[in-house]
VOGU-3710 file (C-alpha; in Angstrom, 3 decimals, decimal comma):
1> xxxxxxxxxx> 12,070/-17,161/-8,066  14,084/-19,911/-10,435  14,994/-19,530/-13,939  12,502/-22,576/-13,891  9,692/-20,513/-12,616  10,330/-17,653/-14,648  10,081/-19,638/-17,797  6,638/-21,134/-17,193  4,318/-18,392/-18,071  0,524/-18,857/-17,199
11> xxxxxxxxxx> -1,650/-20,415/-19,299  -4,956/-18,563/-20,013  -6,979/-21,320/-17,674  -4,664/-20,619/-14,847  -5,334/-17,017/-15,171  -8,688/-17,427/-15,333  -9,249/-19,745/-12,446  -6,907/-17,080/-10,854  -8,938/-14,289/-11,350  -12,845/-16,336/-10,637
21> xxxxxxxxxx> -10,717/-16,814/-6,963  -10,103/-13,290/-6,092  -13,097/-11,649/-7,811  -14,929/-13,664/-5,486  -12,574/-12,681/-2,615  -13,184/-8,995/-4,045  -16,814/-9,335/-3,892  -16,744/-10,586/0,274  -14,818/-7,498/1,196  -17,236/-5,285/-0,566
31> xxxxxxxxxx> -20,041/-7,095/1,541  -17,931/-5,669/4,768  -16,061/-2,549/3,704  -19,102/-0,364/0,923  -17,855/2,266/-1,681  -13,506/1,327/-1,485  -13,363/-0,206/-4,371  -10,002/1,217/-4,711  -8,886/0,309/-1,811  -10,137/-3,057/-1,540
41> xxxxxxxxxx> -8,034/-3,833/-4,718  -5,331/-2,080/-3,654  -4,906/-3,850/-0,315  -5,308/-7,636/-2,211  -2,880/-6,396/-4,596  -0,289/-6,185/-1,629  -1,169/-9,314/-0,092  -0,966/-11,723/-3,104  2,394/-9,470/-3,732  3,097/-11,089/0,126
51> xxxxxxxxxx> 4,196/-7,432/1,208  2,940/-5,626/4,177  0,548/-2,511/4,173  0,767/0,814/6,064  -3,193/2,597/6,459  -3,559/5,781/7,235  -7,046/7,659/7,494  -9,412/9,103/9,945  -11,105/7,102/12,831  -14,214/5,277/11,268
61> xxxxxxxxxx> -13,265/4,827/7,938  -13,570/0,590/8,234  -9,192/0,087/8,500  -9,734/-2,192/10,772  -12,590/-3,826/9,549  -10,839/-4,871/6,706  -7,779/-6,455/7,955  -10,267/-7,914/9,725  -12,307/-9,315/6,881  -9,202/-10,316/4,637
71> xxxxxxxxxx> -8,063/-12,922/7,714  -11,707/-14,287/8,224  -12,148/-14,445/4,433  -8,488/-15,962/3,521  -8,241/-18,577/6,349  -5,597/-16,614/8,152  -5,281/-16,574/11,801  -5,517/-13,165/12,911  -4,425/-11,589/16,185  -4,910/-7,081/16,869
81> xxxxxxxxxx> -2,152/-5,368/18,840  -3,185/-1,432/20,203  -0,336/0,047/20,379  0,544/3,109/22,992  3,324/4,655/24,947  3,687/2,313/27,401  3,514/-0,682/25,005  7,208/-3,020/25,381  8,683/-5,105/22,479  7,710/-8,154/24,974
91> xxxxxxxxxx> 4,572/-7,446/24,435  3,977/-8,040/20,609  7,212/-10,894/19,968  6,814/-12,547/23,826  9,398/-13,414/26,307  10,688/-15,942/28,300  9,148/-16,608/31,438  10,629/-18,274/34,523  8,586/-21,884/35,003  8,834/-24,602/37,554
101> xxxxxxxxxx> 9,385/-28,183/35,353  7,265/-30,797/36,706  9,138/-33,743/38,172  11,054/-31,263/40,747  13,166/-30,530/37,713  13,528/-27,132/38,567  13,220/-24,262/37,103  13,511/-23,130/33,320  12,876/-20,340/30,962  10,453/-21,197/28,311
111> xxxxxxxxxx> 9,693/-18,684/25,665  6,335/-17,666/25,622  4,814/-16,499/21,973  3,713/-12,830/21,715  0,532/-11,846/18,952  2,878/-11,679/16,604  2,844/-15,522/15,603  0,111/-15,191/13,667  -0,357/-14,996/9,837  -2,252/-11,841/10,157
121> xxxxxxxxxx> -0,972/-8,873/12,503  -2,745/-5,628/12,805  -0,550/-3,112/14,548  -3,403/-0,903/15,112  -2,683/2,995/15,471  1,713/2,155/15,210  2,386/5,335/15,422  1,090/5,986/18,932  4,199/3,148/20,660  7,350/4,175/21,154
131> xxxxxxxxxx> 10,406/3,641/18,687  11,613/1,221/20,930  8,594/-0,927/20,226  8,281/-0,064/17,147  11,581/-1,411/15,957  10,762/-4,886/17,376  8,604/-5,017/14,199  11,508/-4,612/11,630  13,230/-8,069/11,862  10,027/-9,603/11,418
141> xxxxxxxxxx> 8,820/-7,765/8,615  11,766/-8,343/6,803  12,963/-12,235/7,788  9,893/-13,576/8,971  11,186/-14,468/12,258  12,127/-12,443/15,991  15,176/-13,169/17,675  14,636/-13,185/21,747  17,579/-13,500/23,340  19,619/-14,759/21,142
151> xxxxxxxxxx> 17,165/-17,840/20,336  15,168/-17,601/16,314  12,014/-18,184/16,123  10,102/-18,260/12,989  6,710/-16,799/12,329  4,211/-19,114/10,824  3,929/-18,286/6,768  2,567/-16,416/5,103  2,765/-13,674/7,875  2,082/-10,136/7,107
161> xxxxxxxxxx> 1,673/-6,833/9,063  -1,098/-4,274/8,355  -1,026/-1,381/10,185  -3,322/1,848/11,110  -1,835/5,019/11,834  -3,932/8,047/12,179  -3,169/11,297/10,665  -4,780/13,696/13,447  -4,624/13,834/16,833  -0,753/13,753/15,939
171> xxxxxxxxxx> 0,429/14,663/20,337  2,230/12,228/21,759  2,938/9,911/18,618  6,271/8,229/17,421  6,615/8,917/13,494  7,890/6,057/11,874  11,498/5,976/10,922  12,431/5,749/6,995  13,922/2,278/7,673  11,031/1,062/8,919
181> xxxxxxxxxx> 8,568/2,296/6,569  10,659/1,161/3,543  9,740/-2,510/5,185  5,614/-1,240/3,937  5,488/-2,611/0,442  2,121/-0,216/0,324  1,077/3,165/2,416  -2,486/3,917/1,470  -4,579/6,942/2,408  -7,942/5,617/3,563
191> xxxxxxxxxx> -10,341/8,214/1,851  -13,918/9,390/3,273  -16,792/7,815/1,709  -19,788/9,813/-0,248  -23,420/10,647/0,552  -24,989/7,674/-1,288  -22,460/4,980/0,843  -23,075/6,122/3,679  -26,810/6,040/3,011  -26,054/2,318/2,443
201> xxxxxxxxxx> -24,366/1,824/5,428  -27,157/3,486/7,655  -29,691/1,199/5,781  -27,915/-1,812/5,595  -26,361/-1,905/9,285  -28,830/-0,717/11,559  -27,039/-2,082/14,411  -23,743/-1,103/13,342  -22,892/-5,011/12,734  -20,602/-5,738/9,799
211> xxxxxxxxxx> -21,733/-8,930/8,041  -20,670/-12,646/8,713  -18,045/-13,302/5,913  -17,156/-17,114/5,621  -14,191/-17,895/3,981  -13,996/-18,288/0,243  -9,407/-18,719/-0,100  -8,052/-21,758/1,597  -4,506/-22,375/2,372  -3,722/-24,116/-0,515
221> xxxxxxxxxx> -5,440/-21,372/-2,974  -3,324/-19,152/-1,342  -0,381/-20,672/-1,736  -1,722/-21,452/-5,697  -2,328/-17,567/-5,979  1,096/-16,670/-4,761  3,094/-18,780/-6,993  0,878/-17,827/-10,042  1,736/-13,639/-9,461  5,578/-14,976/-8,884
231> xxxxxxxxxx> 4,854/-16,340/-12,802  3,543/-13,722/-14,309  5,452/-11,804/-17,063  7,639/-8,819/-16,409  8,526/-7,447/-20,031  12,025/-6,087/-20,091  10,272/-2,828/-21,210  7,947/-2,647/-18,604  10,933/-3,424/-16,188  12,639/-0,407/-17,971
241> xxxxxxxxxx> 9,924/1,845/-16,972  9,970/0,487/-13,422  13,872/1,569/-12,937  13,417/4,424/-14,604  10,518/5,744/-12,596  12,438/5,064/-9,214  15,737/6,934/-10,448  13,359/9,408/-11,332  12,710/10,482/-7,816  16,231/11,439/-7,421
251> xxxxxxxxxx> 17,827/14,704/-7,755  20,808/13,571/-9,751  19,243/11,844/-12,561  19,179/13,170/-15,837  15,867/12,678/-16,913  14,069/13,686/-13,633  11,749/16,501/-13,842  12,042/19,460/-12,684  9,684/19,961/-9,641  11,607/16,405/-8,394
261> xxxxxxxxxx> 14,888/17,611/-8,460  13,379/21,384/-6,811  11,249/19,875/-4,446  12,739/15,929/-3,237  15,441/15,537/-0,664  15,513/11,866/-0,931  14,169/9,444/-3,553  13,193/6,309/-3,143  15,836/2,875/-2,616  16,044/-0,367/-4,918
271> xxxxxxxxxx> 13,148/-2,014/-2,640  11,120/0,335/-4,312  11,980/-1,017/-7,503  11,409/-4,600/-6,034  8,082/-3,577/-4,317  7,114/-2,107/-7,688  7,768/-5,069/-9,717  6,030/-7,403/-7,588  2,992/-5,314/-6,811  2,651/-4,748/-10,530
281> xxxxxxxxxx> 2,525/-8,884/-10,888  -0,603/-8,892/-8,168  -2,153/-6,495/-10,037  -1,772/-8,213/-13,736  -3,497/-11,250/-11,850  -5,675/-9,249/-10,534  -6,928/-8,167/-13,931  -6,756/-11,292/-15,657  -3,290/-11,099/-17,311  -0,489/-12,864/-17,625
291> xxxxxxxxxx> 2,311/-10,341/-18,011  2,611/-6,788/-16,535  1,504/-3,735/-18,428  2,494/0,051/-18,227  -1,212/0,637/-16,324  -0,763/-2,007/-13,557  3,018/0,069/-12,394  0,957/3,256/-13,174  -1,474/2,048/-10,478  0,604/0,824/-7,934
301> xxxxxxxxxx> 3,078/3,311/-7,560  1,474/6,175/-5,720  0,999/3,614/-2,929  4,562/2,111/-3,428  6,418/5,038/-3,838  5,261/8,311/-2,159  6,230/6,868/1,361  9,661/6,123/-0,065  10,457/9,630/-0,488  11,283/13,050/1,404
311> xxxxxxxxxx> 10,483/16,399/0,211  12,377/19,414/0,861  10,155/21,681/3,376  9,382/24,023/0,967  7,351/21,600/-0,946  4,216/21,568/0,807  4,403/26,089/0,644  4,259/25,507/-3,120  1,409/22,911/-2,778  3,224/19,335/-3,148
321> xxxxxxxxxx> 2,786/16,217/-0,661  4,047/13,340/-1,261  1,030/11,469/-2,732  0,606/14,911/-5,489  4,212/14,648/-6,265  4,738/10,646/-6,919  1,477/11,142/-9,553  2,595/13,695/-11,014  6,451/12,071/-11,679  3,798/9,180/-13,346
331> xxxxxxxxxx> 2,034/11,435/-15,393  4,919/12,715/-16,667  7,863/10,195/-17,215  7,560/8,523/-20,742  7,023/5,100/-20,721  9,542/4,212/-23,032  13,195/5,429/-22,199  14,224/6,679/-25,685  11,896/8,181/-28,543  11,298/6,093/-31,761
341> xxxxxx> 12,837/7,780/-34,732  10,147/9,506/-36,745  11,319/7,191/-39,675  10,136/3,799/-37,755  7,398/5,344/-36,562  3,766/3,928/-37,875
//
């Protein structure tokens, strides 16, 4: 972002017509996916951020219903990769196949495009392909592009990868390395739904068919929303909070508390502190504001931060998981860095 950009804070109408845009986007997914409000906020949060998401839940719980719904309802083109074992990094980036050229010309190798040139990837159950495959993901994720034998080849834009993993059945899967899942702006847990949504779904979908969602965000909205969250306000205190809360997670730090520096191995790296910045700027939009408050890095950063760090094993004998821990280090670390003086104070 320029110092240009950076200086043109939102107007209130922008922010408005902002807001009327994804409320209504909001409003679809709730049509397709009943009783996540949460979650449905969550995930739009990371996309307008333009960060990828990491799901993790039980079978059934709509994950892929609603990467599903955010392409039809966004305008994206979508394309679903299952991975397993036996899946090759061919497979999702392509390869270059051996052709004859018309004319007698010969033959040539001409690169043909794998899913993953598509705005929309869903990398459905990642955890079940090998590392191998697995890794083919990374450069993409990060540059927006594959390299196949030495020739680039960009992915259309935006492009983002939202994938499933699921936390059972746990034989025969590949966790994913730290690297990679630093690329996952957001890891959500996909919680079960109650008795009274479910009631709705057995009422409303008698035939198990989701709704028909029409889209409601073209391209150009899109784009519109993205530049508007790259504008909104990051107060230097709020940005204060933001570093603080990531150094927080490690050991060393002086003001870390103390079930962080008895319990994590590893805190979290300066994407975090990115990731949290920029998530925080969705979510302001998201709630009709032009700068970033203490409450929008409050609510991001379970889902930004508790993938970003490793606890010692004797964490989870005393109780702690990530998820616990991360809201915990919230609910405790001050949001200012350094206590008024009682004779300033109101």
């Amino acid at each position: 972002m320029t110092d240009t950009q950076m200086g043109e804070l939102l107007s209130p109408e922008e922010v408005t017509q902002a807001r009327e845009v994804i409320d209504k986007l909001l409003s679809q997914l709730g049509r397709a996916i009943l009783g996540q409000e949460d979650l449905l906020k969550l995930t739009t949060t990371c996309i307008l951020a333009r960060g990828h998401l990491l799901l993790e839940g039980l079978p059934g719980l709509g994950k892929t219903e609603l990467v599903k719904s955010l392409s039809a309802l966004m305008s994206l083109s979508f394309r679903r990769v299952q991975f397993t074992p036996d899946l090759l990094p061919g497979d999702i980036v392509g390869s270059p196949i051996l052709e004859e050229q018309e004319g007698g010309g010969g033959r040539k190798l001409v690169f043909h495009k794998g899913p993953i040139f598509a705005n929309l990837l869903l990398a459905d159950e990642i955890n079940r392909a090998t590392p191998k495959t697995q890794s083919a993901l990374l450069e993409a994720m990060q540059e927006r592009r594959v390299t196949v034998m030495g020739e680039t080849h960009q992915l259309p834009l935006p492009f983002f990868v939202l994938a499933t993993q699921n936390p059972i059945e746990l034989e025969g899967t590949y966790p994913l390395p730290e690297a990679q899942l630093d690329r996952f702006a957001f890891k959500i847990n996909v919680e079960g739904i109650g008795t009274e949504t479910l009631q709705q779904i057995i009422t409303k979908r008698r035939h198990g068919e989701p709704p028909v969602l029409e889209p409601v965000v073209d391209h150009d909205q899109l784009q519109s929303l993205f530049e508007k969250v790259d504008r909104v306000h990051l107060p230097e205190a709020v940005a204060n909070y933001i570093a603080r809360l990531v150094s927080a997670t490690h050991q060393r730090f002086e003001d870390s508390p103390e079930f962080v520096k008895q319990f994590v191995r590893f805190g979290a790296s300066p994407r975090a502190a990115i990731a949290l910045a920029n998530t925080s700027r969705a979510a302001a939009l998201i709630a009709g504001k032009p700068n970033v408050g203490f409450d929008e890095v409050k609510f991001v950063a379970p889902s930004v931060l508790s993938h970003r760090i490793i606890l010692d094993y004797s964490a989870r004998m005393d109780g702690w998981d990530n998820q616990s821990l991360i809201r915990e280090l919230v609910a405790t670390l001050s949001e200012v860095g350094r206590e008024i003086p009682a004779d300033v104070r109101v």
